[in-house]
Z-matrix of the N, CA and C atoms (Angstrom, degrees):
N
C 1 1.461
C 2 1.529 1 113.08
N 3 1.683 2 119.32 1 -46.63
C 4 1.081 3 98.89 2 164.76
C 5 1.762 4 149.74 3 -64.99
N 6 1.732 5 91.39 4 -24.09
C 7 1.797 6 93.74 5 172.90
C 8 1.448 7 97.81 6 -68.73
N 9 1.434 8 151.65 7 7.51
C 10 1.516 9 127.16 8 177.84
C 11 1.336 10 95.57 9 -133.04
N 12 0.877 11 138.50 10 26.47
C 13 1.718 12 147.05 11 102.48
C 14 1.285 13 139.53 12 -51.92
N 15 1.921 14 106.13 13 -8.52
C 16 1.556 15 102.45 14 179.55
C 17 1.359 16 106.62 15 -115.07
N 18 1.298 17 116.69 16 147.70
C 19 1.288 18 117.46 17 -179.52
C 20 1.291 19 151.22 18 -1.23
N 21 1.816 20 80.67 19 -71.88
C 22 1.202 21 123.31 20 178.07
C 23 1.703 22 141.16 21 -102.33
N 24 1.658 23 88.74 22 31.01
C 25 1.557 24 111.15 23 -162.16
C 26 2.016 25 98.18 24 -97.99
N 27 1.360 26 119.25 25 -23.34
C 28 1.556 27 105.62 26 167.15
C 29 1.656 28 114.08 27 -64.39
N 30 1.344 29 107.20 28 -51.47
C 31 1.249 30 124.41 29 153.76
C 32 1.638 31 124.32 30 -15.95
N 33 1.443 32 97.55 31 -66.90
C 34 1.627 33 99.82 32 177.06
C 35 1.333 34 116.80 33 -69.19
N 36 1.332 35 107.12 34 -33.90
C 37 1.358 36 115.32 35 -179.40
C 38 2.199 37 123.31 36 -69.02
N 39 1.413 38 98.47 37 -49.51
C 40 1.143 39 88.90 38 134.21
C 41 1.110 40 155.51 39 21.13
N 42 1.707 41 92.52 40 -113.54
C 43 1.331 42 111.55 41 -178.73
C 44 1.335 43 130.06 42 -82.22
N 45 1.794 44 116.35 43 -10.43
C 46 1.613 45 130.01 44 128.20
C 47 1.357 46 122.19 45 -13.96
N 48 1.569 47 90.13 46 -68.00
C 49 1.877 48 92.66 47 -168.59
C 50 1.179 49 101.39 48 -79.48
N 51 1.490 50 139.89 49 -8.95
C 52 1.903 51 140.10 50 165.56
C 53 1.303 52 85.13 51 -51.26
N 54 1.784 53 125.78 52 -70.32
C 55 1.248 54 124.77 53 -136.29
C 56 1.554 55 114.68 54 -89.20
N 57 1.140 56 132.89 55 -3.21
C 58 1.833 57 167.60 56 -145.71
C 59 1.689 58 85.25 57 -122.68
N 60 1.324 59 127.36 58 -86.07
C 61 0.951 60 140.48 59 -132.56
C 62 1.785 61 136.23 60 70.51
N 63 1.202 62 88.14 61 30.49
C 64 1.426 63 113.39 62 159.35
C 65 1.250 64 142.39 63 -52.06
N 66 1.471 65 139.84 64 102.71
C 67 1.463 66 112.66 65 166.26
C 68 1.261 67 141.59 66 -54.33
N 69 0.835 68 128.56 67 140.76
C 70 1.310 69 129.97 68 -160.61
C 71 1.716 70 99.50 69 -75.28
N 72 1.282 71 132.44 70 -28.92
C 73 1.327 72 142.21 71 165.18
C 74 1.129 73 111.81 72 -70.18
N 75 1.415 74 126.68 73 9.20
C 76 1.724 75 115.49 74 179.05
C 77 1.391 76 69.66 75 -132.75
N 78 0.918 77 156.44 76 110.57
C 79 1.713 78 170.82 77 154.10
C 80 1.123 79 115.91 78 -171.23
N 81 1.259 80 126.59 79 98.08
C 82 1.740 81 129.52 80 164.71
C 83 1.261 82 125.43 81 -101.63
N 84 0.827 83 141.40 82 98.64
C 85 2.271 84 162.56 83 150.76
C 86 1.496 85 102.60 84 -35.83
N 87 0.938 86 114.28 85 84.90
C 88 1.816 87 111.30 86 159.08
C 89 1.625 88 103.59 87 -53.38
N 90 0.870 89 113.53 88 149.64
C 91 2.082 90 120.17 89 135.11
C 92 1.320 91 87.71 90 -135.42
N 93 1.590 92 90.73 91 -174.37
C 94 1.190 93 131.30 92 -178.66
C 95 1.807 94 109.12 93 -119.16
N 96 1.363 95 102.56 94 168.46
C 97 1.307 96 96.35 95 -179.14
C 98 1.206 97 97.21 96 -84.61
N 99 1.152 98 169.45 97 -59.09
C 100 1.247 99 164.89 98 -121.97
C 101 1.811 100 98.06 99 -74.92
N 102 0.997 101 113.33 100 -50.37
C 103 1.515 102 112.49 101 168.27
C 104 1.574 103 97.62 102 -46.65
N 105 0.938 104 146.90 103 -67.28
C 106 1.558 105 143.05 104 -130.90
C 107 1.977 106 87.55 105 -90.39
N 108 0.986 107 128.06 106 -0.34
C 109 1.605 108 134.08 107 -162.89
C 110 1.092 109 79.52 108 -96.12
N 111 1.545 110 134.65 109 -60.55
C 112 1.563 111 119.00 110 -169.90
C 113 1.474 112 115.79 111 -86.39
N 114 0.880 113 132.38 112 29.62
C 115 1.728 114 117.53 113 -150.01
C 116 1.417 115 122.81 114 -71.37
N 117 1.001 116 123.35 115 128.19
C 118 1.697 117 134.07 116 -160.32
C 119 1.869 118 93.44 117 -105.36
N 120 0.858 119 91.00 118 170.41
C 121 1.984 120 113.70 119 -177.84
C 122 1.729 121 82.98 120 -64.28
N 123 1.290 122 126.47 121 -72.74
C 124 1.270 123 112.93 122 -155.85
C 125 1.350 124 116.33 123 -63.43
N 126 1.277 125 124.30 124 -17.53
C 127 1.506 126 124.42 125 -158.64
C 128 1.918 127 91.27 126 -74.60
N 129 1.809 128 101.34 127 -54.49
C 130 1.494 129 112.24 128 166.57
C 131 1.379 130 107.09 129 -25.00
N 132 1.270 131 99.84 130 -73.44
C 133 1.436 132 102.07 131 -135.46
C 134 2.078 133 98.24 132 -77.59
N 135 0.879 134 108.05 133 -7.91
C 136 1.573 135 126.63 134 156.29
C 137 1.053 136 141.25 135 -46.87
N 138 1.651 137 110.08 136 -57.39
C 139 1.122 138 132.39 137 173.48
C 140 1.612 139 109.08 138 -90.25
N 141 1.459 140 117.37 139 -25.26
C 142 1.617 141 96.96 140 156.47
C 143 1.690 142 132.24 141 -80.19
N 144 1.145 143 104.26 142 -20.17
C 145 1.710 144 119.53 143 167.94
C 146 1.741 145 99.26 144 -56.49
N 147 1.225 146 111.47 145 -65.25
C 148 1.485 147 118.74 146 173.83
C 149 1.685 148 116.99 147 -44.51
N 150 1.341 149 119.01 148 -25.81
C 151 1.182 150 129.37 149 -152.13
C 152 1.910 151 106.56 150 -98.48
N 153 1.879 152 84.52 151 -49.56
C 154 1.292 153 104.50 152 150.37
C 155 1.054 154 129.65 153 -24.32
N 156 1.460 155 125.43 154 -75.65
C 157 1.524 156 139.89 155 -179.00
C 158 1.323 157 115.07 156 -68.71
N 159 1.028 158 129.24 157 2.79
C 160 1.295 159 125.02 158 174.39
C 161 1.483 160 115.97 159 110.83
N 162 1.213 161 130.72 160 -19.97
C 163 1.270 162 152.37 161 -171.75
C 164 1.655 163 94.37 162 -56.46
N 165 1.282 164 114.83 163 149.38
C 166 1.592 165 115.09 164 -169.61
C 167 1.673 166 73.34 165 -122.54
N 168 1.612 167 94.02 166 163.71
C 169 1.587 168 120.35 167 -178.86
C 170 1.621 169 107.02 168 -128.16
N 171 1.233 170 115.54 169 118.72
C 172 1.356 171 103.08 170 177.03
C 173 1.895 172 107.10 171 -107.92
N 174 1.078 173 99.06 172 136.09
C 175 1.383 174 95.57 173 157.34
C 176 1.487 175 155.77 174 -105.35
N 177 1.734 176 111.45 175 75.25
C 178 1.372 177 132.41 176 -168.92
C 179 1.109 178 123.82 177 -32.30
N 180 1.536 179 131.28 178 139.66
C 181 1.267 180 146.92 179 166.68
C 182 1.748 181 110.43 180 68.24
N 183 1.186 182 103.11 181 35.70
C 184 1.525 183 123.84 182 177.45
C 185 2.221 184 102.09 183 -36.47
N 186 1.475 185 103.79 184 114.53
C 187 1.224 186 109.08 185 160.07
C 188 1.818 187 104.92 186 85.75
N 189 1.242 188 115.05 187 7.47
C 190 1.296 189 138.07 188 159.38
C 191 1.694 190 110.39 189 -74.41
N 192 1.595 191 133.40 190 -42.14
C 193 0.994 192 111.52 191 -161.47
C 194 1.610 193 101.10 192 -132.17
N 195 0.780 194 125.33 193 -154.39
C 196 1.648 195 141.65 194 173.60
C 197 1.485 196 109.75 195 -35.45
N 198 1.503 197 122.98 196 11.19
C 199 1.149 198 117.25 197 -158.83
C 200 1.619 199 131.76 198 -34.69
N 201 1.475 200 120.82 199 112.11
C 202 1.575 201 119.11 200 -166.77
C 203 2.246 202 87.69 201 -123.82
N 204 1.911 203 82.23 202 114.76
C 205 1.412 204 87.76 203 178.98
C 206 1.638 205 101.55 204 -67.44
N 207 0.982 206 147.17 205 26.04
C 208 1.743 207 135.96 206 -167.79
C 209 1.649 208 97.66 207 -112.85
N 210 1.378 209 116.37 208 -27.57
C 211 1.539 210 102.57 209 157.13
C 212 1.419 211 148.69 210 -47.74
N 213 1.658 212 85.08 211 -42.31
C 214 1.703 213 106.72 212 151.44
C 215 1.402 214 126.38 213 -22.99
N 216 1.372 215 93.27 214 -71.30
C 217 1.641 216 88.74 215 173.46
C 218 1.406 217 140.19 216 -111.60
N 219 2.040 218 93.98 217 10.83
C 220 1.351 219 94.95 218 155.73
C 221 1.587 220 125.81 219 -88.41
N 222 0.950 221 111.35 220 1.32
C 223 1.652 222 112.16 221 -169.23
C 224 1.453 223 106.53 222 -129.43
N 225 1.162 224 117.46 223 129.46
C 226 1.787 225 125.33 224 169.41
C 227 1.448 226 106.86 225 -40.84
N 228 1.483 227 131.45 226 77.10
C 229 0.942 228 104.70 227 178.54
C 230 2.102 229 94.66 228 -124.95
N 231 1.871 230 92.45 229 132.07
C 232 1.570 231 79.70 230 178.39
C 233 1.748 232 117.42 231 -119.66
N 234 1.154 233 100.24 232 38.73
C 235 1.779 234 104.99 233 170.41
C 236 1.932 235 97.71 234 -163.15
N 237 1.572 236 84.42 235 147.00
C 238 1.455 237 106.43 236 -179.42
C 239 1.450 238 101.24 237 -116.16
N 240 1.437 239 125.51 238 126.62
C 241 1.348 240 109.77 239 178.28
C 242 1.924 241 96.95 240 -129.61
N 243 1.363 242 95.47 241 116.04
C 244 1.377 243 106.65 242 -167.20
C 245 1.449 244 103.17 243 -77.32
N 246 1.449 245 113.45 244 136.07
C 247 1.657 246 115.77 245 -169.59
C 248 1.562 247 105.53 246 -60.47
N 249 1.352 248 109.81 247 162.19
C 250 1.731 249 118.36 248 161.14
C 251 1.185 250 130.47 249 -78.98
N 252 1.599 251 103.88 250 9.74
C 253 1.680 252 111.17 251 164.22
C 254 1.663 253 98.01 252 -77.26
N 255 1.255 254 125.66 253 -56.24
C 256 1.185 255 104.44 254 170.66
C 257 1.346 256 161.86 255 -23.78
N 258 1.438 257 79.32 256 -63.99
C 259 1.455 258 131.03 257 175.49
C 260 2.031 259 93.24 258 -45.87
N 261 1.458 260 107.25 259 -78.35
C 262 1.318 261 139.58 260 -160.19
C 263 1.623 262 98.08 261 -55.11
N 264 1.177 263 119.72 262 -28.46
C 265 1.729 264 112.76 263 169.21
C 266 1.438 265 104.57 264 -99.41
N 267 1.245 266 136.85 265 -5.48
C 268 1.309 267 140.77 266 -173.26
C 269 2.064 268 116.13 267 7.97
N 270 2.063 269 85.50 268 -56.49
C 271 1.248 270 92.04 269 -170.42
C 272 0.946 271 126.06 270 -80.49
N 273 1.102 272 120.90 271 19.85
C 274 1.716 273 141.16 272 -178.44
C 275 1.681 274 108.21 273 -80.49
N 276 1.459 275 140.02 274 102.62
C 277 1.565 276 103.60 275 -176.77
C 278 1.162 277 125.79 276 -61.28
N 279 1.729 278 134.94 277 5.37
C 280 1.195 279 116.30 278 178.05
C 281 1.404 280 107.10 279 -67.28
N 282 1.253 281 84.61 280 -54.90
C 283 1.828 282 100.67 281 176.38
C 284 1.444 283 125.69 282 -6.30
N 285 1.645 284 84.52 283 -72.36
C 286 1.173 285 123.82 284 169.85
C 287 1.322 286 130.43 285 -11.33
N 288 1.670 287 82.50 286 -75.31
C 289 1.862 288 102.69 287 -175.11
C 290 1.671 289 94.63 288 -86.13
N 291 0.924 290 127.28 289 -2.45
C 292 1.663 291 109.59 290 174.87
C 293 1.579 292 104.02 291 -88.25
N 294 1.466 293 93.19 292 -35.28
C 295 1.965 294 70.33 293 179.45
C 296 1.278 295 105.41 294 -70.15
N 297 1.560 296 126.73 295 -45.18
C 298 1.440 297 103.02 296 -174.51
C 299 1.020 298 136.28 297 -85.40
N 300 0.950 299 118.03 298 13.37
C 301 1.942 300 129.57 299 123.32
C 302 1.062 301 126.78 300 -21.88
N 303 1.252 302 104.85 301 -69.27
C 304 1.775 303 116.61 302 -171.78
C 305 1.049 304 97.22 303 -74.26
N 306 1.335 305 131.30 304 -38.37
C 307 1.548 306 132.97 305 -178.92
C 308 1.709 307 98.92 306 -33.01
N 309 1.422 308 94.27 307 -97.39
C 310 1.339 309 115.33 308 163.38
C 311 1.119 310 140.66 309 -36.69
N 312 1.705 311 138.25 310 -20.34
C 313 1.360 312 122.89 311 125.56
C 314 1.374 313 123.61 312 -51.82
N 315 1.428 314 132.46 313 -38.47
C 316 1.409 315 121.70 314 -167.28
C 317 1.809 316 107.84 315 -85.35
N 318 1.610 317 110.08 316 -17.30
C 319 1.555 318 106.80 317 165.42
C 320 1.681 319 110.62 318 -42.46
N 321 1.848 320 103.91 319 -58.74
C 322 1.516 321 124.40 320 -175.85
C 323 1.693 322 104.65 321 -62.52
N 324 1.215 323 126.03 322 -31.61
C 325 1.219 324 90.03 323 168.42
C 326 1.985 325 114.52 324 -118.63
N 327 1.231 326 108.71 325 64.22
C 328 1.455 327 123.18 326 -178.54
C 329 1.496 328 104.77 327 26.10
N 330 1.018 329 121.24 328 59.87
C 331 1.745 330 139.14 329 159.82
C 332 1.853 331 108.71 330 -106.09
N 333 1.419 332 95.81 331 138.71
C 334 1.575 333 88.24 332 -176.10
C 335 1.848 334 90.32 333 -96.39
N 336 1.417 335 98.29 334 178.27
C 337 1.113 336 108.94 335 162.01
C 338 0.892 337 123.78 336 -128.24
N 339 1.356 338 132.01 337 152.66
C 340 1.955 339 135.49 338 168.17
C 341 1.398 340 107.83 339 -133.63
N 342 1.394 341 112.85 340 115.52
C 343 1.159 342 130.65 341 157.74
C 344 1.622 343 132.04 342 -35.65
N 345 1.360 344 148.70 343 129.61
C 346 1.347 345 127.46 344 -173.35
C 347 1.208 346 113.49 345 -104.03
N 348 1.082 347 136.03 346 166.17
C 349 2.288 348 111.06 347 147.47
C 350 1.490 349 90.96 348 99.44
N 351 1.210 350 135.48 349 -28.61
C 352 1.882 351 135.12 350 -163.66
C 353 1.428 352 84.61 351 -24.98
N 354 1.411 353 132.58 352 129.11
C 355 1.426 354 132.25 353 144.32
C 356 1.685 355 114.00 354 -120.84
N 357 0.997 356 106.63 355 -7.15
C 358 1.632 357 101.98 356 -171.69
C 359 1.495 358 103.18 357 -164.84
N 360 1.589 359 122.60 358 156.71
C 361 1.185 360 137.16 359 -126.40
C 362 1.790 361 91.57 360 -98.69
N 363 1.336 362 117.47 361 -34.26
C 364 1.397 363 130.08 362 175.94
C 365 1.875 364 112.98 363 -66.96
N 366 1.085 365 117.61 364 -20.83
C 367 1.541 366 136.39 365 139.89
C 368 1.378 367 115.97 366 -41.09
N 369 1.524 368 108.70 367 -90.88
C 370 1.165 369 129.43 368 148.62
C 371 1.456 370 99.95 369 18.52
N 372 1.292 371 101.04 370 -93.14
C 373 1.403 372 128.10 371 -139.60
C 374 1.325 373 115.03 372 -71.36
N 375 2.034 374 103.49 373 -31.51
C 376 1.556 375 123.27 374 -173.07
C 377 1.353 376 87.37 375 -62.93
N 378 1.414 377 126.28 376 -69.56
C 379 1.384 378 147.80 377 -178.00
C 380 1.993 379 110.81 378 -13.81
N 381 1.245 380 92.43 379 -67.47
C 382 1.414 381 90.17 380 -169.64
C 383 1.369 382 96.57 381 -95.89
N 384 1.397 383 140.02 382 23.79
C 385 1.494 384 136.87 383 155.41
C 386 1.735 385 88.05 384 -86.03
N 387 1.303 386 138.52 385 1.40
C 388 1.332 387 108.86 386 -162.67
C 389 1.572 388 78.86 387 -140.08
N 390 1.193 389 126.70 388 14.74
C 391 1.677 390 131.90 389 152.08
C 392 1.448 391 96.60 390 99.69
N 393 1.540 392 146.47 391 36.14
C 394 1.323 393 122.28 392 174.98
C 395 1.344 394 86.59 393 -112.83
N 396 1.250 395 100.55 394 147.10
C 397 1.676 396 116.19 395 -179.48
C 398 1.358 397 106.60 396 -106.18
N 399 1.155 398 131.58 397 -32.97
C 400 1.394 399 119.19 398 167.29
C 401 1.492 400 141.76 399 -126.46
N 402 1.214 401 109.05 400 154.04
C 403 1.340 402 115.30 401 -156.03
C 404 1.924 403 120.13 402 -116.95
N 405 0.789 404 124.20 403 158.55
C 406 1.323 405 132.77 404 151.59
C 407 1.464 406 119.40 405 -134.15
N 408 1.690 407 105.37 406 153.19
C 409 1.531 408 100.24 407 -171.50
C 410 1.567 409 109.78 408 145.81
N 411 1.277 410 107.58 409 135.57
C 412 1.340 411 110.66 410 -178.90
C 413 1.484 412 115.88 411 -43.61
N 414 1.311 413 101.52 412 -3.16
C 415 1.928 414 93.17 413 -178.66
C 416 1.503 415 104.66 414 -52.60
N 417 1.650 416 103.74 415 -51.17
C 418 1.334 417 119.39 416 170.18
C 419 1.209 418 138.82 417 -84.43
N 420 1.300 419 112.91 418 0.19
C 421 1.639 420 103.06 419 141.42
C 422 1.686 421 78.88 420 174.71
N 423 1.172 422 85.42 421 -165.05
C 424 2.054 423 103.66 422 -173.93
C 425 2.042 424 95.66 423 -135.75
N 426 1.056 425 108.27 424 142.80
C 427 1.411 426 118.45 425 176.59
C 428 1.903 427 116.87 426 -30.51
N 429 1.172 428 118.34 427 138.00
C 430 1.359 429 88.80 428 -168.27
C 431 2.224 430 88.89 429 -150.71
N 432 1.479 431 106.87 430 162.60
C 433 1.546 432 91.18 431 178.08
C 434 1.443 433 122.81 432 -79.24
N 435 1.395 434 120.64 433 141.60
C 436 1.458 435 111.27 434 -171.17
C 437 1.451 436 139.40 435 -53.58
N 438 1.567 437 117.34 436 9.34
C 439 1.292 438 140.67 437 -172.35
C 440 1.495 439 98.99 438 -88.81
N 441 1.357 440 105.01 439 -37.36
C 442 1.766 441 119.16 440 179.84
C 443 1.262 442 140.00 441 -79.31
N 444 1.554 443 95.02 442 -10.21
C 445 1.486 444 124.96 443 173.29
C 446 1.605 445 109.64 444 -44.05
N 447 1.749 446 98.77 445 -69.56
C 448 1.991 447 105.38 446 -169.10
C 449 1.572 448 90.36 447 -53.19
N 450 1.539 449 126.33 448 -52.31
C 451 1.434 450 109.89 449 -155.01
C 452 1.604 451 101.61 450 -51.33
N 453 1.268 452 136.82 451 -47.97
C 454 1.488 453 133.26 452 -144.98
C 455 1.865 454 90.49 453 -105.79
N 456 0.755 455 135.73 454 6.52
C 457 1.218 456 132.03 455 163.44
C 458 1.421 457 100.88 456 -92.90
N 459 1.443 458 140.20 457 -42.89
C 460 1.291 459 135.44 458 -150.03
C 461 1.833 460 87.67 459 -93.12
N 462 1.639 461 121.97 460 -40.38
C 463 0.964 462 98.75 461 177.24
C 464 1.744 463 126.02 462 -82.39
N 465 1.201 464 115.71 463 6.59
C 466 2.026 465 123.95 464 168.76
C 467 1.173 466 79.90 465 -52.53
């Protein structure tokens, strides 16, 4: 929260992807909501410079904190990633109908969503019966060291 409070943090960021050779469209920025609870002129005006360039904004641990839907559409933000507390009671119908809620507000306002927590295929499945297409979660793999990456990518 504090590097996108400083000035000079589009800037740094930037000039990363100059020195990377990165697109700026393959770059994704989580926050959290708790950032968007305080939001100052710069954090704004930050995250649309960022937003600007192509840089995607995700917004982590969706429905975890103070949640205020008016961020939505004040801030570039183009992914919702609904926490794995959710996720993790799924079969609960409150659950239920709250994710597909969020589902379904963020269809209406062209926000994707990503699921967190995926551990099992009956998840999975609730998930995209209720339209989210993507997921994270040990279903699909478990944390692993980055040397190990090509091997388990070459074998998907």
């Amino acid at each position: 929260p504090r590097q996108l409070e400083h000035p000079d943090f589009v800037e740094d960021v930037l000039h990363i992807l100059t020195e990377s050779g990165l697109p700026a469209r393959h770059l994704e920025l989580e926050i959290t909501e708790n950032l968007l609870l305080r939001p100052t002129q710069q954090v704004q005006e930050n995250l649309q410079k960022l937003g600007d360039q192509g840089i995607s904004i995700a917004l982590d641990d969706f429905g975890t904190g103070y949640s205020s839907l008016s961020y939505l559409t004040s801030y570039p933000i183009n992914r919702l990633k609904i926490d794995r507390s959710f996720v993790s009671s799924l079969l609960e119908a409150t659950e239920a109908t709250i994710i597909k809620a969020v589902i379904r507000m963020a269809e209406a306002l062209e926000i994707e969503v990503i699921a967190e927590g995926v551990e099992t295929r009956e998840q999975q499945e609730l998930l995209q019966a209720q339209g989210c297409h993507h997921i994270q979660g040990f279903l699909l793999g478990r944390p692993m060291p980055g040397q190990e990456i090509p091997g388990f990518l070459a074998a998907a």
